[in-house]
C-alpha positions in Angstrom: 124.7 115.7 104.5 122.8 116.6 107.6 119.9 119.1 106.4 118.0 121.7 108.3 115.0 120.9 110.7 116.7 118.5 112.2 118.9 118.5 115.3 122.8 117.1 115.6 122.8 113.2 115.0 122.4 110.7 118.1 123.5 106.9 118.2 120.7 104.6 116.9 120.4 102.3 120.0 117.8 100.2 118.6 116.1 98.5 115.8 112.8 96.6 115.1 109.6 97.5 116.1 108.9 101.1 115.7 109.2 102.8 112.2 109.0 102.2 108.9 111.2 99.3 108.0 111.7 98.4 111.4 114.1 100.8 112.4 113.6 103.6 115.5 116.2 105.4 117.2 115.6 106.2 121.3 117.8 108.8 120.8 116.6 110.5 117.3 114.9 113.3 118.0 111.0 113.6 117.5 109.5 116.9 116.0 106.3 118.0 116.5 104.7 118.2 113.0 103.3 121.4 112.1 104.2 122.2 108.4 101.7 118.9 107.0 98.9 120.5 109.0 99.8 124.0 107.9 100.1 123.1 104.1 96.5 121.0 104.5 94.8 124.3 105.8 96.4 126.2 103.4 95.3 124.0 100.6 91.9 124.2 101.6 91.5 127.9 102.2 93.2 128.2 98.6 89.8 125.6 97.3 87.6 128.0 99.5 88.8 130.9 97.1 88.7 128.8 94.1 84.8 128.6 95.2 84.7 132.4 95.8 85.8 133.4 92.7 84.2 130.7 90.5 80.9 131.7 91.3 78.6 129.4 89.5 75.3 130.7 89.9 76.6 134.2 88.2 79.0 132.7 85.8 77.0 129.5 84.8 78.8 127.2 82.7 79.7 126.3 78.8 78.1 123.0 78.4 74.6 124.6 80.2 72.9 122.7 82.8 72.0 123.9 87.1 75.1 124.2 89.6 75.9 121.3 92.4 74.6 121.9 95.6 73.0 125.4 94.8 72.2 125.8 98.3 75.9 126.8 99.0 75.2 129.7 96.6 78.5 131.2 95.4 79.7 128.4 96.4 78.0 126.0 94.7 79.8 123.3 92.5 79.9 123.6 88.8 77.1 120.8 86.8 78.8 117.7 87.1 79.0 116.7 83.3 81.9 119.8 83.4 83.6 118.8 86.4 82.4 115.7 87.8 85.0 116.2 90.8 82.7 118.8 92.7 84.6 122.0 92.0 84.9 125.0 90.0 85.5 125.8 86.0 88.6 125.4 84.3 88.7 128.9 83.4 88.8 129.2 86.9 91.8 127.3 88.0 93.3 129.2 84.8 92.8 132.3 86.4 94.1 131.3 89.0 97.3 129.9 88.5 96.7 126.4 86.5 99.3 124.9 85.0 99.2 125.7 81.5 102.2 125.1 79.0 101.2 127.8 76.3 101.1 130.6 79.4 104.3 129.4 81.1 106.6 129.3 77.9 105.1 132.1 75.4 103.8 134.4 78.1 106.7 134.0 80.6 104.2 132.9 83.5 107.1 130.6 85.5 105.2 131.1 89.0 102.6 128.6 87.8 105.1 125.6 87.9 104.5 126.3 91.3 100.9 128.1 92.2 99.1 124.3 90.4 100.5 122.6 93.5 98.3 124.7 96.0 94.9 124.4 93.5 93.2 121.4 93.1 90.3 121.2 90.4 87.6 120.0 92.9 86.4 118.8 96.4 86.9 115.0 95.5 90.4 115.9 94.4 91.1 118.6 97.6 90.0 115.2 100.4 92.1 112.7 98.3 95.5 114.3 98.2 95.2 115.6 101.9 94.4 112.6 103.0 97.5 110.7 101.4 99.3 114.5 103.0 98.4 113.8 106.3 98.8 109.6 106.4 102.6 110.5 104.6 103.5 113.5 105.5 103.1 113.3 109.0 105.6 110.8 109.7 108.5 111.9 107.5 107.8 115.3 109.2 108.3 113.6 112.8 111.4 111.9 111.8 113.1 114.5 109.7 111.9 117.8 110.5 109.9 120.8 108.8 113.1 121.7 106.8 113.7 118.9 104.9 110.0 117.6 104.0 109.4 121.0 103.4 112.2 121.4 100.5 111.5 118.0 99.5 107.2 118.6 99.2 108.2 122.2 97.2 111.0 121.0 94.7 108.8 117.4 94.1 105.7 119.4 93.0 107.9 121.8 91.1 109.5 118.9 89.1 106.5 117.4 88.9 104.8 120.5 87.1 108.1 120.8 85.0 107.5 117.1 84.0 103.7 117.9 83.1 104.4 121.0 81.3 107.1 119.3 79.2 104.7 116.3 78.1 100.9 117.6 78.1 99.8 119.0 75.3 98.8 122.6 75.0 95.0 122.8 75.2 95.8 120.8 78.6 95.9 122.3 82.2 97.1 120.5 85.4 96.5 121.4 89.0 96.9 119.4 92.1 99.5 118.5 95.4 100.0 114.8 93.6 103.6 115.5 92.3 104.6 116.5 95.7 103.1 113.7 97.7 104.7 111.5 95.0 108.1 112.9 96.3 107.5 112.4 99.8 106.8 108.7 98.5 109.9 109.1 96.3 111.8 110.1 99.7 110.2 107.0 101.7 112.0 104.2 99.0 115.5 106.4 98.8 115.8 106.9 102.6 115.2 103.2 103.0 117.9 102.3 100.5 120.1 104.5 101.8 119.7 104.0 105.7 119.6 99.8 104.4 122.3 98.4 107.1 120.0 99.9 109.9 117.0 98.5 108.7 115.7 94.8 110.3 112.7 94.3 108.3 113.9 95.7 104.6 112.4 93.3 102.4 108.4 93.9 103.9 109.1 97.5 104.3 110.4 97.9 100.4 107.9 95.4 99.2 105.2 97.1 100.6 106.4 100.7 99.8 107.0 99.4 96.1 103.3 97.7 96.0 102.1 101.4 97.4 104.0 103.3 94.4 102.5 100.7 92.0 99.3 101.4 92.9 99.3 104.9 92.5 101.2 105.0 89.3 98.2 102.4 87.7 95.3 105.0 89.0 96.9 107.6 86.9 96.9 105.6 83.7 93.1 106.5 83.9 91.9 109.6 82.0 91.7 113.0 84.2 95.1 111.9 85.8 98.0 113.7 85.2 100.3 111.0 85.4 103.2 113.1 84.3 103.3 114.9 87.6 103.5 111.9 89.4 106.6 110.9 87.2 108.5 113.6 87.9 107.6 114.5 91.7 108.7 110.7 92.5 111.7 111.2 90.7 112.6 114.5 92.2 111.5 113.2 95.6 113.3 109.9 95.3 116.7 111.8 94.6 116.1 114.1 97.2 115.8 111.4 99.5 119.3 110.4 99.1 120.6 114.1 99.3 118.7 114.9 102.8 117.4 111.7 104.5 120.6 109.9 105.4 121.1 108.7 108.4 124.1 108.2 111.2 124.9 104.7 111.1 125.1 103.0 114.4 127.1 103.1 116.9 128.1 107.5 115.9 128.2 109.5 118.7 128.3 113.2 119.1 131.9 114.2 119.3 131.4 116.7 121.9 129.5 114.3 124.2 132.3 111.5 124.3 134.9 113.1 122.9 137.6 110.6 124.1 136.3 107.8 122.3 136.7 105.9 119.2 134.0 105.7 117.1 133.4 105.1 113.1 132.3 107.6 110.6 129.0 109.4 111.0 128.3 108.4 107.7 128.9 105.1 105.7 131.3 105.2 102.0 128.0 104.1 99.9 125.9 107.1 102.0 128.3 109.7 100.7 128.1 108.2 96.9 124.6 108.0 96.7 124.4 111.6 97.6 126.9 112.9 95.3 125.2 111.1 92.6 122.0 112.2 93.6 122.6 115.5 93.8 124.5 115.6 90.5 121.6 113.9 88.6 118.7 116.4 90.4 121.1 119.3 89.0 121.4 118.0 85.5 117.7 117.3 85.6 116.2 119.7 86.3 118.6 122.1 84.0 117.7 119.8 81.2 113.9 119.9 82.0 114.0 123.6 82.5 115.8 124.9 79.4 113.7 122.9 77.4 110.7 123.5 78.4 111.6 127.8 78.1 112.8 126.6 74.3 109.3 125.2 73.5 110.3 121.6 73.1 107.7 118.5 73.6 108.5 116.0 75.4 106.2 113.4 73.2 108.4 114.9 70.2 111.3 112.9 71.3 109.4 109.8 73.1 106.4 108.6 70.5 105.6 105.8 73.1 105.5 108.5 76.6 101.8 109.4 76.4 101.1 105.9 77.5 102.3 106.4 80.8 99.9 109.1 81.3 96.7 107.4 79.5 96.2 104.2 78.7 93.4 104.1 75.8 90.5 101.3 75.8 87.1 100.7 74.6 85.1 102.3 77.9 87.6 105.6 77.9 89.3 108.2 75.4 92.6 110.1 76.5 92.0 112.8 74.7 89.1 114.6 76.5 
């Protein structure tokens, strides 16, 4: 149960005050995050060529009008009534790798399940999710290591794209790092359940977390919010969480440190059934997901009331734009 990026466990010798929940270790061992800051950069060198290749002034745009901030010349912004979130076209992000559900099932483009993660559709959208990155990301990547909040940023946004492509429509494309940072959130609520006897101050820390997820999940009701993607990068994330984010309880040891001493299991019974089941249920998941989105199948064809969760329709908004 112990994943990569993370040294041999050490006996928690403390709780309260530091940490999520209440809970920090004096002998856990602290990594020095560099994967949140290296996916941020890379996110935003990815927008830079979105820019580049977008080109406004040459390329103009559909529904007519001048380009954002012309002074940045091929850099400029396409006219706000297109994309009102300061970035390019939409045949842009197609171009370059958008997720789109007619090019991943009839033209046997797979790679862009996972090239929307690293596009986002506009300058707004780019300082938003990297924000929520760095507030999130950093800490898991502190506690846990590169490895682990690695694997669980790239399989959330995955399932969250495999979610998306299964339940938008097909004149729709999706881009954007919000099914992974959905995981990591995902990861946050399972790690607390399944660490819960080391915790002091559970019922803030899941109240809050919970109040956190809420909120999120109610902004992407809204129109222009791919609330699908969310769906499935917390659910992916959440069962990750109990698959690599256990753990020791207290009072485990390293063996070869006191090896003449008794000591209980590294892991508690519950610990080793949540992760069992979790890792059954991401298996079965995303096999489910997978082969039926490759067979064509709609995901609204077998849920009539599912679009809800990703629009909610009123008099001041349509979903269908």
């Amino acid at each position: 149960m112990e994943g990569g990026g993370e040294g041999k466990g050490r006996a928690a010798t403390a709780a309260g005050g530091g940490g999520f929940g209440g809970y920090e270790s004096a002998g856990d061992r602290k990594w020095w995050p560099w994967l949140v800051p290296t996916v941020i950069v890379a996110c935003v060198a990815v927008f830079v060529v979105e820019m580049w290749v977008n080109d406004c002034p040459r390329h103009g745009s559909a529904l007519g009008g001048g380009c954002v901030a012309g002074f940045l010349r091929r850099f400029s912004f396409q006219p706000l009534r297109e994309n009102p979130l300061l970035g390019p076209s939409s045949t842009t992000l197609g171009k370059m790798g958008a997720l789109d559900w007619n090019k991943v099932v009839h033209q046997h483009q797979g790679w862009r399940l996972i090239s929307c993660i690293w596009l986002h559709a506009g300058l707004i959208h780019l300082v938003v999710d990297m924000l929520s990155l760095l507030f999130i990301g950093i800490r898991l990547e502190q506690q846990f290591g590169f490895v682990r909040i690695g694997a669980i940023y790239l399989l959330s946004g995955f399932g969250g794209s495999v979610m998306s492509a299964l339940f938008l429509r097909n004149n729709y494309i999706s881009v954007g790092a919000s099914g992974a940072l959905f995981g990591l959130l995902g990861s946050m609520l399972s790690e607390l359940l399944m660490n819960w006897t080391i915790y002091s101050n559970k019922v803030a820390a899941i109240i809050t977390l919970l109040f956190i997820i809420a909120i999120n999940v109610a902004i992407g009701i809204l129109p222009h919010a791919d609330n699908f993607a969310h769906i499935g990068g917390f659910l992916t994330g959440f069962l990750l969480g109990f698959v690599l984010l256990a753990r020791p309880q207290f009072g485990w040891l390293e063996r070869s440190e006191l090896p003449h001493t008794n000591q209980p299991p590294k892991y508690k019974p519950y610990q080793y059934v949540l992760w069992v089941v979790a890792f059954v249920l991401l298996l079965v998941g995303f096999t489910i997901s997978l082969v039926m989105l490759f067979k064509g199948k709609n995901g609204n064809d077998g849920c009539h009331w599912c679009h809800y969760l990703n629009c909610v329709p009123t008099s001041r908004w349509k979903c269908d734009t």
